[in-house]
C-alpha positions as CSV (number, residue, x, y, z in Angstrom):
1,X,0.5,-23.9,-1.9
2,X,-2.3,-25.7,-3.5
3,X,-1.0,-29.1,-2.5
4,X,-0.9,-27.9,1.1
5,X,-4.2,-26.8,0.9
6,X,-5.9,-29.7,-1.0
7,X,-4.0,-32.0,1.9
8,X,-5.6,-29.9,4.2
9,X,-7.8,-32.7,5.1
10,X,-11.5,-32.9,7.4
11,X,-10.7,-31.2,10.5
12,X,-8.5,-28.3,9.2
13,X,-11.8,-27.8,6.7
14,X,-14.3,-27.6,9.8
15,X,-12.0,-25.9,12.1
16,X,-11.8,-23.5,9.4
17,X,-15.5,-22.9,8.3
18,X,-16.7,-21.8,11.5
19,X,-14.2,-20.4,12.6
20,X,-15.1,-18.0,9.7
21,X,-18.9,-18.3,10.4
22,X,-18.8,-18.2,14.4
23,X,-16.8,-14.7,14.2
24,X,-18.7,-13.2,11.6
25,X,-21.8,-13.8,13.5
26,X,-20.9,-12.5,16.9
27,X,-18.8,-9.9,15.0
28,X,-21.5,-8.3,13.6
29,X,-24.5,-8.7,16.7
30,X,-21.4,-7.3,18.7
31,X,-21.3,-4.1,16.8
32,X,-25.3,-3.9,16.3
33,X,-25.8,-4.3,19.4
34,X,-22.8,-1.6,20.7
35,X,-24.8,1.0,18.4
36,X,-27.9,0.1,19.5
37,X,-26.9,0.6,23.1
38,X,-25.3,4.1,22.1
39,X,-21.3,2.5,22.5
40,X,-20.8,4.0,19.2
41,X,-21.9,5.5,16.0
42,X,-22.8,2.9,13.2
43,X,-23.0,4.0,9.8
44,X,-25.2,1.0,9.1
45,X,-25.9,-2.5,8.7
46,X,-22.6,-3.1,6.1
47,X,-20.1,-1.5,8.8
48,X,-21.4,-3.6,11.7
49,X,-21.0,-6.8,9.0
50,X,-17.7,-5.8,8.4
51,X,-16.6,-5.7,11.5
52,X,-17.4,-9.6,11.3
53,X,-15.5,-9.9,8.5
54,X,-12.7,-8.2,10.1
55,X,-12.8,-10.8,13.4
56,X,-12.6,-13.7,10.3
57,X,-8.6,-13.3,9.7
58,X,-6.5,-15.9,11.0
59,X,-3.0,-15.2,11.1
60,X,-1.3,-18.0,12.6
61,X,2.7,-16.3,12.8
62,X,2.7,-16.3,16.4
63,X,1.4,-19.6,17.2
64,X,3.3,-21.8,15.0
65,X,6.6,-19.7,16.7
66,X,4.8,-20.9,19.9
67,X,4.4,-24.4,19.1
68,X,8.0,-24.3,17.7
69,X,9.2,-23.5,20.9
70,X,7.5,-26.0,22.6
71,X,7.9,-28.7,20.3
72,X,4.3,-29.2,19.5
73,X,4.5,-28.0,15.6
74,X,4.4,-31.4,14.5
75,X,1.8,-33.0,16.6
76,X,-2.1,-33.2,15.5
77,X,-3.2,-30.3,17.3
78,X,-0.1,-28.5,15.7
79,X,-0.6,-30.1,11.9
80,X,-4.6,-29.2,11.8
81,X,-4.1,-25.4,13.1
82,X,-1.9,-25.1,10.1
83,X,-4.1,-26.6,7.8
84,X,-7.4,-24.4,8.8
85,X,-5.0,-21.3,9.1
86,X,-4.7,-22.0,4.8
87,X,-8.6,-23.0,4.3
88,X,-9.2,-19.6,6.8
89,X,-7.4,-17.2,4.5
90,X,-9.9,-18.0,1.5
91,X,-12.8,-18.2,3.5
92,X,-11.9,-15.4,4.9
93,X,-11.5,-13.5,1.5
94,X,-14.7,-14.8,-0.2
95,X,-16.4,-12.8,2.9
96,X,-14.0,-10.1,2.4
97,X,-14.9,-10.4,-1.7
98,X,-19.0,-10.2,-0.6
99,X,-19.0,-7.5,1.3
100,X,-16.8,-5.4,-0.6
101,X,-18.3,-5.9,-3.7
102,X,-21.6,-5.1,-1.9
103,X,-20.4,-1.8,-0.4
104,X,-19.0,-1.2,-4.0
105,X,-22.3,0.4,-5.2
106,X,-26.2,-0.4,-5.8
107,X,-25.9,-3.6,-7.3
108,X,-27.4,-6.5,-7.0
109,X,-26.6,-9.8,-5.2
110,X,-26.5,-12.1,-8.1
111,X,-24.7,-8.9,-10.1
112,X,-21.8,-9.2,-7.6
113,X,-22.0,-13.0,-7.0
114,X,-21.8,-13.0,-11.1
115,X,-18.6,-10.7,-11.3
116,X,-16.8,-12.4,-8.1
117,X,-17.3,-15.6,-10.6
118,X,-15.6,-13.6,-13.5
119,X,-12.7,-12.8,-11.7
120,X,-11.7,-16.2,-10.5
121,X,-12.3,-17.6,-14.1
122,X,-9.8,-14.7,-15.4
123,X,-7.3,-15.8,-12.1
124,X,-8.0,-19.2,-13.3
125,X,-7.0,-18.3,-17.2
126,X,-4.0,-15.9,-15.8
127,X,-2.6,-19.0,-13.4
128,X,-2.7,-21.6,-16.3
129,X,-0.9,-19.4,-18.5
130,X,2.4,-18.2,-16.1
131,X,2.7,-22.1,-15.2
132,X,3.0,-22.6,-19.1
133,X,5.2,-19.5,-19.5
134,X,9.0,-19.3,-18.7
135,X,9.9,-19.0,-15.1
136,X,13.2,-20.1,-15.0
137,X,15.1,-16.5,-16.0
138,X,16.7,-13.6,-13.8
139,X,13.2,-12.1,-14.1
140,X,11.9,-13.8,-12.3
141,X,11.1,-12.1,-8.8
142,X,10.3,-9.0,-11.2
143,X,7.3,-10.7,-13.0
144,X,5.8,-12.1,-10.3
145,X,6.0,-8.6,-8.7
146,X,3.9,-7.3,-12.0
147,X,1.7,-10.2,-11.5
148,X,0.8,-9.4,-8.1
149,X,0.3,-5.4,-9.1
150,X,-2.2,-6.4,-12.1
151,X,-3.7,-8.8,-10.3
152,X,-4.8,-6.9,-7.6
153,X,-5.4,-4.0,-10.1
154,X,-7.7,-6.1,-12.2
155,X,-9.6,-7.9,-9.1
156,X,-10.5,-3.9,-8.2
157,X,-10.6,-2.2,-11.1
158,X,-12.8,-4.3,-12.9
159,X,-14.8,-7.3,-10.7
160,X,-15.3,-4.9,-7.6
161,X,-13.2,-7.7,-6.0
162,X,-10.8,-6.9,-3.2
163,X,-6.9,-5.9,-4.5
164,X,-6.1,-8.2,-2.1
165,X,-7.8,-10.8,-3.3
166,X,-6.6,-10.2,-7.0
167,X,-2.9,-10.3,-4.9
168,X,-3.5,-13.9,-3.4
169,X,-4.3,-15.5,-6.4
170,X,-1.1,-14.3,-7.9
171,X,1.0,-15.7,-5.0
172,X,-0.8,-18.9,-5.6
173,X,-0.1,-18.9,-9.5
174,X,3.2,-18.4,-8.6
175,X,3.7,-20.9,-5.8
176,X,2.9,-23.6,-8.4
177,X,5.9,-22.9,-10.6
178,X,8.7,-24.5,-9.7
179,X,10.9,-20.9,-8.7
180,X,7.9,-20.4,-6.5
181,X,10.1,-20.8,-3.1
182,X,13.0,-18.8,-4.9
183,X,10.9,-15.7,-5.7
184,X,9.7,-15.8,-1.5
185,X,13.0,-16.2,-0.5
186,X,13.9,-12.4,-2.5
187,X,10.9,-10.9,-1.8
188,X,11.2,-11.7,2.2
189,X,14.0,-9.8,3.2
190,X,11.9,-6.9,0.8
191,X,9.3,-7.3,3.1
192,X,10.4,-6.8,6.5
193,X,12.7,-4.3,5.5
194,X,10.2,-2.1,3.8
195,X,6.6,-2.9,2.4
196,X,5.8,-4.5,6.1
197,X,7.2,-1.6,8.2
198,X,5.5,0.8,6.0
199,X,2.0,-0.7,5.9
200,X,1.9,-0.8,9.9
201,X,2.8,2.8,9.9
202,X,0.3,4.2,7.1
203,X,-2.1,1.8,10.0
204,X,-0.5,3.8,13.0
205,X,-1.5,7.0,11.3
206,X,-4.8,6.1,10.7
207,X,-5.3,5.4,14.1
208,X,-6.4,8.4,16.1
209,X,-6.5,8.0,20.0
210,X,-7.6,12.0,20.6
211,X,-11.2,11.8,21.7
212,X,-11.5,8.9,22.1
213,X,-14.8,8.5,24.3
214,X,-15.5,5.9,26.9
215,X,-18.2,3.9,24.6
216,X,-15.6,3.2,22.3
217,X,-12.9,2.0,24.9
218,X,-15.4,0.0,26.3
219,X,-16.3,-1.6,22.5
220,X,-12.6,-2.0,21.8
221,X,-12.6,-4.5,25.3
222,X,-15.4,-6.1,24.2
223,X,-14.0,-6.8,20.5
224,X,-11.4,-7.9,22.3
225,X,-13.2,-10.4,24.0
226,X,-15.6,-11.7,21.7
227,X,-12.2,-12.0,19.4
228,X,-10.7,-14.5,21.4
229,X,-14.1,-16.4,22.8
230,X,-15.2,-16.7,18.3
231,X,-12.4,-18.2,17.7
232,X,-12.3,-20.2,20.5
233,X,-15.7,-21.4,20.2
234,X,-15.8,-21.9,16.2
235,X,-12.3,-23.4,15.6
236,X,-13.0,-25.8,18.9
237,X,-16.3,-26.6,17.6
238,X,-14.8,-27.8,14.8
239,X,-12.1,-29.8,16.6
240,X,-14.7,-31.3,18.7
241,X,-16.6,-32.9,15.5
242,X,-13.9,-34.4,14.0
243,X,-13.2,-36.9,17.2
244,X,-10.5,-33.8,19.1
245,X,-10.8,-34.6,22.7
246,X,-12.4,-31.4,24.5
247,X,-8.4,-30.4,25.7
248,X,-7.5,-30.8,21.8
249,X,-10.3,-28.5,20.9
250,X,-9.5,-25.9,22.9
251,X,-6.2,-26.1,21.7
252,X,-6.9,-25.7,17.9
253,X,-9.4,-23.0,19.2
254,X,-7.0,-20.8,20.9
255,X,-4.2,-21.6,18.3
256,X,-6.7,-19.4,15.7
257,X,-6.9,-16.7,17.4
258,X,-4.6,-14.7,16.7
259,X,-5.4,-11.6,14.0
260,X,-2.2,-9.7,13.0
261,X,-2.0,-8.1,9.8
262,X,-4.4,-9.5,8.1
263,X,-7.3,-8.2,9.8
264,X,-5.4,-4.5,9.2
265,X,-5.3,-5.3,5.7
266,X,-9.5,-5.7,5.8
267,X,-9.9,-3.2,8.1
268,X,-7.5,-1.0,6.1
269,X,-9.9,-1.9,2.7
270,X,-13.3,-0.9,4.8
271,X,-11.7,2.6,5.8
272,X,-10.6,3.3,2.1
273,X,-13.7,2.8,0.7
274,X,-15.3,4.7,3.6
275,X,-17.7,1.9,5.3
276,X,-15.4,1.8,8.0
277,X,-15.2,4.6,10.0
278,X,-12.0,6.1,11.2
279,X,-12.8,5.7,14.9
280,X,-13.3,2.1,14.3
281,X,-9.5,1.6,13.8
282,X,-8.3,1.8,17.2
283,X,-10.8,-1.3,18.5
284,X,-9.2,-3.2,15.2
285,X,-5.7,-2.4,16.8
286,X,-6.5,-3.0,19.9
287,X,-7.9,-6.3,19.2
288,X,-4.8,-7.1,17.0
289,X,-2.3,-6.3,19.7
290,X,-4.3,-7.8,22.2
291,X,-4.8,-11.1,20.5
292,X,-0.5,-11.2,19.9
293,X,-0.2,-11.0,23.1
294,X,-2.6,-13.4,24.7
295,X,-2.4,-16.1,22.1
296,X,1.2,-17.5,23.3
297,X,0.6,-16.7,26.6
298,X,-3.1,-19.1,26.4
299,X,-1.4,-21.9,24.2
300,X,1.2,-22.1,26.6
């Protein structure tokens, strides 16, 4: 919502911005250094970068269950975790857009920064025309789904931007017209039912435990680790500026740790246009299970 996000206010924007920054960085001297120390095999400079782009998700599911269930949604610590979780997701997917767009071919930086710019000025021209067009027919859930298809479509097809990034500014064009929270509410039960189920098991397949040597299991613990300590470290950082006291910050810090599916979903984008190697999916997983798992069991 772009009302949500504009309320998002100081702290959720620093809590955000390095917690994108911090991760990326260690991300990527993580898996330079793991190829350099012969952990695994690095098809260059972009994969190790996009594994920092990968450790950038937020996706903050778990925790706001967590703070539901211990009353603490509504408290500062609570209200700002939800606010950089919004401000992380398009952070997040600028990185996503850069890197992408760079791995697209030999083109130049201020080529791709030029064509990232053309795509948000044709999301800009596509949002301001569905706000002026008619929402408020049975069609409703159907055109936003077309939307979201030609969006992502477009954003790929035609800027070298991430589909998914094409896909996000359609759920925000469509979260501005007023049958924004009736189109979620059919598409939801959609969702768990079949487009979420399926996703995770076209992940599951690419996933390929056989052979898989001891350098690797020892990078997927590490990932793992530097996972939780980025996030920790950026987001608390952030907390920490804005007048958080030090328990506060560490709050926030562990409240954003947490991957889930969208760092599948970037992941899933680096194997498909082959910077990410296959191997590197079961660290990815690994790190995405493990951070569900710890993140409750830490905020609590």
């Amino acid at each position: 919502d772009i009302n949500e996000l504009k309320n998002s206010g100081k702290a959720g924007f620093w809590v955000a911005l390095l917690g994108v920054i911090v991760p990326l960085l260690m991300g990527t001297a993580l898996a330079w250094g793991a190829a350099a120390a012969g952990l695994i095999e690095s098809n260059g400079m972009l994969e190790n970068v996009f594994v920092g782009t990968i450790l950038t998700a937020t996706s903050v599911s778990i925790t706001v269950e967590t703070l539901k269930e211990m009353g603490k949604l509504e408290t500062k610590v609570g209200n700002t975790i939800l606010a950089a979780a919004l401000i992380d997701d398009v952070l997040g997917l600028v990185a996503l857009t850069l890197v992408s767009s760079l791995a697209g071919g030999g083109e130049s930086v201020g080529l791709v920064l030029l064509k990232i710019l053309g795509f948000f000025i044709f999301a800009a021209v596509a949002w301001m025309l569905k706000r002026q067009g008619g929402w408020a027919t049975h069609r409703n859930s159907v055109l936003a789904f077309v939307l979201c298809l030609v969006m992502a479509y477009c954003a790929e097809e035609f800027f070298g931007v991430a589909d998914i990034t094409g896909a996000y500014a359609a759920g925000l064009a469509v979260a501005c017209t007023p049958k924004g929270t009736y189109i979620q509410s059919k598409y939801n039960p959609l969702g768990y039912l079949l487009l979420t189920p399926v996703f995770f098991a076209a992940i599951g397949i690419n996933v390929k435990l056989d052979g898989v040597s001891g350098g690797m299991l020892a990078f997927s613990v590490l990932l793992l680790v530097i996972s939780v300590i980025s996030k920790l470290a950026g987001c608390g950082l952030g907390a920490k500026l804005c007048g958080f006291t030090e328990r506060e910050s560490i709050q926030v810090g562990v409240g954003m740790v947490c991957r889930g599916e969208v760092a599948l979903i970037v992941a899933n984008r680096g194997l498909s246009m082959g910077v990410l190697s296959s191997a590197m999916m079961t660290p990815v997983v690994i790190t995405v299970v493990g951070g569900t798992i710890l993140t409750p069991i830490l905020l609590k």
